[in-house]
N, C-alpha and C positions, 0 to 999 in steps of 0.2 A: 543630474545624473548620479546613482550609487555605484558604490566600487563592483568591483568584475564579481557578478554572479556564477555559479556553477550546480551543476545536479549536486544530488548528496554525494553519489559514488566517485564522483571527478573525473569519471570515465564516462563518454569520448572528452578530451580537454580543448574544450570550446568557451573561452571565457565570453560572459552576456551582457552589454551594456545594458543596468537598467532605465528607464522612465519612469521613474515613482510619480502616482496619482494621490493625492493627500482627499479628497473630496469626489463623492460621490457625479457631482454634476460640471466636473471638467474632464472625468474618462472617456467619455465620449469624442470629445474635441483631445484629447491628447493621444490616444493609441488611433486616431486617426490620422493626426501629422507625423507620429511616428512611423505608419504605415507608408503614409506618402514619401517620405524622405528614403526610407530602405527598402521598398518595393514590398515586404512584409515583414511580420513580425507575430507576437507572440505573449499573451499572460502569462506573467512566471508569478507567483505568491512567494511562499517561504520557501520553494526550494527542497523536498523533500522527495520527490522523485527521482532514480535512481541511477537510469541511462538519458537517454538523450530526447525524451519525450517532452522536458523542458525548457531546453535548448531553440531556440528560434536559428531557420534556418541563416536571416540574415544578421546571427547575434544580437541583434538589438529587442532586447523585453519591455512588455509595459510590467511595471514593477506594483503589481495590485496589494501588496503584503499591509500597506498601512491605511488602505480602507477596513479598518476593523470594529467599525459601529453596528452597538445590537440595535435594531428598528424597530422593532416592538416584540414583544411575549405575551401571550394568553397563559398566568400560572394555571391559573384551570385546568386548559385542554393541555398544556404542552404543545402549544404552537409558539415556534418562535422565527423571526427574520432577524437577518444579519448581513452586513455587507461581503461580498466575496474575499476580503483578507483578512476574516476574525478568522484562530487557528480555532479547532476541536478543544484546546486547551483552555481558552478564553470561553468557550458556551460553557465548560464543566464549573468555572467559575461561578458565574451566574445559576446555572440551571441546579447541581446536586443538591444545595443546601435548600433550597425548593423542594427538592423530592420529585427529579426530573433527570434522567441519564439518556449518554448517546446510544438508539437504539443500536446503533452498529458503530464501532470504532476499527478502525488500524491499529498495527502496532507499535503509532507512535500517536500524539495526543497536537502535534505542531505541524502539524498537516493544517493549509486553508479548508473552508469553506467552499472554495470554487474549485481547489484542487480534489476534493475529497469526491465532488460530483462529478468534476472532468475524467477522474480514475475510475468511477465507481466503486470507491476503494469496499472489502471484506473486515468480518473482523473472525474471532473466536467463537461467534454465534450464526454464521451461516446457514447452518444445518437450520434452525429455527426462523431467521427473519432475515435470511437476504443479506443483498447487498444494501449497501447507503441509498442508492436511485430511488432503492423499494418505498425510502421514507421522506422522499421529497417531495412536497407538492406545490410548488411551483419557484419560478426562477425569475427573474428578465435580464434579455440577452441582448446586447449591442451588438448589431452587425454594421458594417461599414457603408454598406449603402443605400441601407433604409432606417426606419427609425425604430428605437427600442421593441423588444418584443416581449410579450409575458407570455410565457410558457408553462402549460400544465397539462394533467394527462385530459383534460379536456380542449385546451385550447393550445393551437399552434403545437400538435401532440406530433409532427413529425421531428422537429427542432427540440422537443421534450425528450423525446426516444433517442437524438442525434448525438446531443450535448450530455446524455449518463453516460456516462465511459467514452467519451467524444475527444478527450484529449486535446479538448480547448483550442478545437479548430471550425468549431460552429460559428462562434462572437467570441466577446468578452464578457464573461459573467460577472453583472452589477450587484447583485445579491439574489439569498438562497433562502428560502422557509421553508422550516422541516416539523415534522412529530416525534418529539420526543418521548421516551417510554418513562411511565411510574415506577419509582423504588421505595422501597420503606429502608431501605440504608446502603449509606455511601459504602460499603463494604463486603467483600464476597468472602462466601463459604467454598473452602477448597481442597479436592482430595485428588492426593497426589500419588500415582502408583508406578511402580517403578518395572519396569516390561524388560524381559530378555532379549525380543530379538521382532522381526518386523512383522512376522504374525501374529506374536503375543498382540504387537498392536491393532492391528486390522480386529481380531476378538473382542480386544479391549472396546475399540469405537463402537464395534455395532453390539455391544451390549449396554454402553453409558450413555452415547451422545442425545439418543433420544427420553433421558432422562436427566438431561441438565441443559441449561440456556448456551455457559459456557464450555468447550472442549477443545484442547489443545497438546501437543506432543512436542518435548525437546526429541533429538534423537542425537547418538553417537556419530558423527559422518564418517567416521576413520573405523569404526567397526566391522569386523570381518566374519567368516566363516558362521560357523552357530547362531555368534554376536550380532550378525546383519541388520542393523537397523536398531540393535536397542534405543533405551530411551528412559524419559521420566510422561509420565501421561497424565494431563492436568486436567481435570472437568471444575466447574464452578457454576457458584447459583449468587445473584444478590441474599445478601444476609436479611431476617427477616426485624434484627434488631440492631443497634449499635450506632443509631446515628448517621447524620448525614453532613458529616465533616468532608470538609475538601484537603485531600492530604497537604501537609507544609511540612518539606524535606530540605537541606542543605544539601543541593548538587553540588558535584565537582563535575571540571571542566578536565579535558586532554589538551593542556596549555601550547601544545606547538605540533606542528606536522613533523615523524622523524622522517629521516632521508629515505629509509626500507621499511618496511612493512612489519610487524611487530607481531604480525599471524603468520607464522611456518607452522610447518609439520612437527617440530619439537612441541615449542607452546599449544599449537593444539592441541595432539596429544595429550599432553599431560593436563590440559583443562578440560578436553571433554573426561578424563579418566575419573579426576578431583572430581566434576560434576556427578558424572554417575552414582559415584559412588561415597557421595555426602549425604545419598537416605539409603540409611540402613536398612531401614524397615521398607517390608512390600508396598505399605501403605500408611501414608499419612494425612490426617484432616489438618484442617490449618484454617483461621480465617485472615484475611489481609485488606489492607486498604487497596481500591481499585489500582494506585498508581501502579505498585508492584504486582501485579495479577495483569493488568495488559499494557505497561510501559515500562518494563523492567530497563531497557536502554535510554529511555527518558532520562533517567539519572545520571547518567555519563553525559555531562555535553560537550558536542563537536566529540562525541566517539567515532566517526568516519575518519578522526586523524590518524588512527593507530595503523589502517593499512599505506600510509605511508603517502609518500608525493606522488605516484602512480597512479593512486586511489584503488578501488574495487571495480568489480560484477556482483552484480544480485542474479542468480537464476533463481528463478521463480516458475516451476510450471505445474499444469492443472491437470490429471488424467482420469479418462471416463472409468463410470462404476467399476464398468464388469471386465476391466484389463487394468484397474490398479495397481492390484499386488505383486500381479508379474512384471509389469514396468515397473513398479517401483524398486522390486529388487533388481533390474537387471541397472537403472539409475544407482543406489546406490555402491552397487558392486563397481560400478566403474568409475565413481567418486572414490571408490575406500582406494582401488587400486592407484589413483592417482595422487596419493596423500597428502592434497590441499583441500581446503573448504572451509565452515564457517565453527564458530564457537561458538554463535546461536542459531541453527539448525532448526526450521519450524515445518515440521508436519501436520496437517491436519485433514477431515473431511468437510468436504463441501455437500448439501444439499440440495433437495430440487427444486429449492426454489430461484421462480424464472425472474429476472430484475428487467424494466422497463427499456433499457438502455440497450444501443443497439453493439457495442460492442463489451458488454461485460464480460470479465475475465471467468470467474467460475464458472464450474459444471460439475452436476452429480458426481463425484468421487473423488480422489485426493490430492493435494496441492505440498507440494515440498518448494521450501524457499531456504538457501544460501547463499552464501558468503566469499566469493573467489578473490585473494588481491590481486590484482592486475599485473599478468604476467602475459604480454603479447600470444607467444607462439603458446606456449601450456594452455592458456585459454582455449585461443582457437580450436588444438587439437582435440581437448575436453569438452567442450562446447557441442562440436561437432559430432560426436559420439553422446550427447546426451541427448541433442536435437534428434536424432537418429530414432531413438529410443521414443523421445516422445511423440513422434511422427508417425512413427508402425504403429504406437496405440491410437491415434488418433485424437492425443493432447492437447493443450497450449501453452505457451508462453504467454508472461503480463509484460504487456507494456508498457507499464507505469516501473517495469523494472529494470526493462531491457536496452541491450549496449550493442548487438550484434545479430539479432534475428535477421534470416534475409527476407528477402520481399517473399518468393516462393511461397517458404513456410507462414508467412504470416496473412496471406491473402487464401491457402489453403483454410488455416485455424479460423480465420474472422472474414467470412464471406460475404457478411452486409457492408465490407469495408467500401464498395460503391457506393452505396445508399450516402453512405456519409461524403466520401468525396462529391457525389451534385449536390449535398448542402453545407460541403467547408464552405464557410468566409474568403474570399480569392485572396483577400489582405493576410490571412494567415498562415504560417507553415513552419511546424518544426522540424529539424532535423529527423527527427524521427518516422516521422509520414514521410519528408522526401526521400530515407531511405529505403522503405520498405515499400512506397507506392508509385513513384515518382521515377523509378530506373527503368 
């Protein structure tokens, strides 16, 4: 058994015992005895989820993180299989110096393999290729009381469609083969414009997005009045020369958890203000290595220390086209007025394209993610006033972020959430389903 697992956020503080699986061909026989002993349970990988969607109801996880063998690649096609606990980090290894990238990534690169299809995680290229689901073609799924299943959008395509953004309550996912996309260099071309306020940006998107792969928006969260919503606005494109190196950086670590939280209203402040206003100019090109273009927090690790023994909330929600911008200002005005939030602030838009899975988190129009440290009552009351907001537009929340949504709203936002409950796993259940489906 490994030491006490926990989400990234440490919010809800439900420590997980794990079951670590070293081999392929004893996962079967092992999160099955673990099933039987705790009545269910739960695949946790690395751990990068935010609320409690990785949390098993009865705290005991099967620990998949060290199945992390690649099982074959076609350099050709860009086809490759890999065990459900190779992280995103580990294929970029392998695949870039190839001339081979993840067609869709998160903003983090230490995300599993089985986690990335359980979440159907996004990345900065939505608007053009979807979600992760879009580029998977096929899986095999351990369920508890039949025998493995291989799943693709031709075969066993309900369990295909259940398990994309399924929140790894279908089975247990043995391994994932995906398509990966051609680069002619490990390196992105990037122009960086510096926005006044949350119209500039809404302008900004719908004149670049469909003229770059990548696009993405820091924004101000504590900005007011005029200010509302400034930002920095990132578009990028693979660079068409420079190599196909795999960046090698010296991280530092956040060596210890403090007792409080190290994000207040002062530090923030004063780093979104430094942020803003370290590009002078309206506009700057710049080219970089991938790491820093979509894992700029990669670099910091165990950065989840800083908000302290408390830990955080991620809110993360998703609002249709044609009622964005008015929700979005009416969200962040009652963010600025409550002057907590995050230091990295990610706005962006989502596209129409439709991902296979039955509960993925985007939709046509814009997705705003931060940063709360966990403060009981201020949460709730802020929480509750954003829910509000995203509910009258007719938004959502992601579950792969979430600490608090109630059932209500989460069975309004994600309707096929039946479909999946007649084909959960009975042997599974996280906290998270049973609190949003199960009360």
């Amino acid at each position: 058994m490994t030491k006490a697992l926990s989400s990234w956020g440490r919010y809800p503080n439900f420590p997980q015992a794990g079951h670590p699986v070293q081999w392929r061909d004893a996962l079967q026989s092992v999160w099955r005895d673990v099933a039987r002993a705790n009545g269910t349970t739960l695949a946790y990988g690395n751990g990068r989820s935010y609320g409690d969607s990785c949390l098993a109801a009865s705290d005991q996880v099967v620990h998949t993180r060290p199945l992390d063998r690649l099982i074959a690649a076609d350099w050709q096609t860009g086809v490759l299989r890999a065990e459900a606990g190779t992280t995103l980090d580990e294929i970029l290894q392998v695949a870039v110096p190839r001339g081979w990238m993840l067609p869709v990534t998160p903003g983090t690169k230490y995300v599993t393999l089985g986690g990335a299809v359980a979440n159907d995680v996004h990345g900065k290229n939505h608007h053009v290729r979807g979600t992760f689901g879009r580029h998977v073609r096929r899986f095999s799924l351990l369920r508890s009381e039949r025998a493995p299943l291989e799943c693709s959008p031709e075969i066993n395509t309900e369990f295909f469609a259940a398990t994309i953004g399924g929140l790894g309550l279908t089975g247990v996912i043995e391994w994932v083969e995906i398509q990966l996309m051609p680069i002619r260099s490990s390196r992105i071309s990037v122009t960086s414009i510096r926005f006044a306020n949350l119209d500039e940006f809404f302008a900004l998107s719908e004149e670049l997005d469909s003229r770059h792969e990548y696009s993405v928006a820091w924004i101000d969260c504590l900005s007011r009045g005029a200010a509302l919503g400034r930002g920095i606005f990132m578009v990028g494109d693979h660079a068409q020369t420079g190599g196909l190196d795999v960046p090698v950086k010296k991280k530092k670590t956040v060596p210890l958890t403090p007792p409080i939280s190290l994000i207040n209203p002062l530090t923030l402040r004063a780093f979104n203000t430094l942020y803003y206003q370290r590009q002078q100019r309206k506009t700057v090109y710049s080219e970089v290595d991938y790491d820093s273009y979509f894992y700029p927090l990669d670099s910091l690790l165990e950065w989840h220390r800083i908000y302290g023994r408390r830990g955080f909330q991620q809110y993360q929600c998703v609002l249709p086209q044609d009622r964005s911008r008015d929700a979005m200002h009416a969200i962040l005005e009652t963010i600025g007025k409550s002057g907590t939030g995050s230091f990295l602030a990610v706005l962006k838009r989502c596209g129409d394209q439709i991902s296979p899975g039955l509960l993925s988190f985007p939709m046509e129009g814009a997705s705003l993610a931060l940063d709360f440290p966990q403060h009981d009552e201020g949460n709730r009351v802020l929480f509750e006033q954003l829910d509000a907001i995203v509910r009258e537009a007719g938004g959502r929340i992601y579950p792969a972020k979430d600490a608090h949504m109630s059932a209500q709203d989460f069975q309004a936002a994600y309707p096929q959430w039946r479909r999946l409950e007649a084909l959960r796993d009975p042997a599974l259940m996280s906290r998270f389903w049973q609190r949003t489906t199960q009360t």
